[in-house]
N, C-alpha and C positions, 0 to 999 in steps of 0.2 A: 365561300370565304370564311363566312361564321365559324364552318365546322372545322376547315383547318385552321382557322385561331385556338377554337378551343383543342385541339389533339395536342398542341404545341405547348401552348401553356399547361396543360397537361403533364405531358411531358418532361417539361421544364424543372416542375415540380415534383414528381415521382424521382429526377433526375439529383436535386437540391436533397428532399427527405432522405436516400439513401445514402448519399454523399455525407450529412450530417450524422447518420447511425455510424456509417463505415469507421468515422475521426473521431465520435465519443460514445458509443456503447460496443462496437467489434469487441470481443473479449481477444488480443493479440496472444496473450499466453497464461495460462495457469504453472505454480509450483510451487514450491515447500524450502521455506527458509528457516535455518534455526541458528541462533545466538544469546546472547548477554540482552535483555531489554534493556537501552540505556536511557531512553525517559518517554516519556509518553501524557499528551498534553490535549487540551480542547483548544481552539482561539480561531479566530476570525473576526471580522468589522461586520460583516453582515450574516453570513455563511458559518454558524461553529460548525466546523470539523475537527475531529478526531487526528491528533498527526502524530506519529511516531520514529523511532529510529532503533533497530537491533545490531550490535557489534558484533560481526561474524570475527572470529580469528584464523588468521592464516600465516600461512610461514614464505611467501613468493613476496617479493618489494624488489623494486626496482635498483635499490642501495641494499651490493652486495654484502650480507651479515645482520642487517635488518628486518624486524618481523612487522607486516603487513597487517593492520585492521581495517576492515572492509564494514563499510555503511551501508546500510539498507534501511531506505526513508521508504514511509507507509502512510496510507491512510485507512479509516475506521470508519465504516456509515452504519455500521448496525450499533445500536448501545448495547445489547446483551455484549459481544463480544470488547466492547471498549469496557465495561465493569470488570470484564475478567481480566485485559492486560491493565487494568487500574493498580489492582489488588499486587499485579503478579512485576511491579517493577522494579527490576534488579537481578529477575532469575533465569534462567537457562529459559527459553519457548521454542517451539516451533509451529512456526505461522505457516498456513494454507494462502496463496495469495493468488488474483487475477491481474493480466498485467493491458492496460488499455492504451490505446496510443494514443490521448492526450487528455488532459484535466480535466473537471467541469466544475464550477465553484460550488456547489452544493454536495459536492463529492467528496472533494480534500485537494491538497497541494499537490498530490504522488499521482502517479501513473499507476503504482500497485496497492489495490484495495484490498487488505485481509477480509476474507470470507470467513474462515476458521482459526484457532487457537487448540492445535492438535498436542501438546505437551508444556507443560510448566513445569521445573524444578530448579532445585538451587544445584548450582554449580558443584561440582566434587571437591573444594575448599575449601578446610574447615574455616572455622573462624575462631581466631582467642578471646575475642568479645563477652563478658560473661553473662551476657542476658540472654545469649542463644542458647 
């Protein structure tokens, strides 16, 4: 009786651990997003995370004649990589990202964690600004 308690509770458990990796480490998808950095922050109560949001542009909106901006919220757990989109906000990036299928409060707010920061530059608009 012993032994089948223990295969079961076993079981049980081997049953819970993978269940748990499957909801917050599966990597569900990797890919490459690139836009406008439109701000990029630390905050949290307990947890700082790194959170961000880049403005892809597109031309598809649901109101015919209307041009569509599309969001894309992030999180950031490396700080090498959050220094660089620190520096880099307001410019053209393209982020490397992993996409998980769901949160972990030490993680960030997003499902998609940038791994990499594959391009930074400024936009192809000039500026009449005269300090640039």
């Amino acid at each position: 009786m012993k032994k089948i308690l223990r295969i079961v509770i076993l079981s049980v458990i081997l049953i819970l651990a993978l269940s748990f990796w499957w909801r917050y480490y599966f990597v569900f998808g990797e890919g490459v997003k690139a836009g406008s950095l439109n701000f990029f922050v630390k905050k949290g109560y307990v947890f700082k995370t790194y959170e961000g949001r880049l403005i892809q542009d597109g031309f598809k909106s649901a109101t015919p004649g209307a041009l569509q901006s599309n969001e894309f919220e992030f999180s950031v757990t490396s700080d090498s990589i959050a220094s660089i989109l620190e520096r880099n906000s307001g410019k053209n990036v393209e982020l490397k990202y992993k996409e998980y299928l769901h949160t972990l409060p030490w993680r960030g707010n997003s499902n998609y964690v940038v791994i990499e920061v594959l391009k930074a530059e400024y936009g192809t608009k000039k500026s009449n600004l005269p300090y640039q």
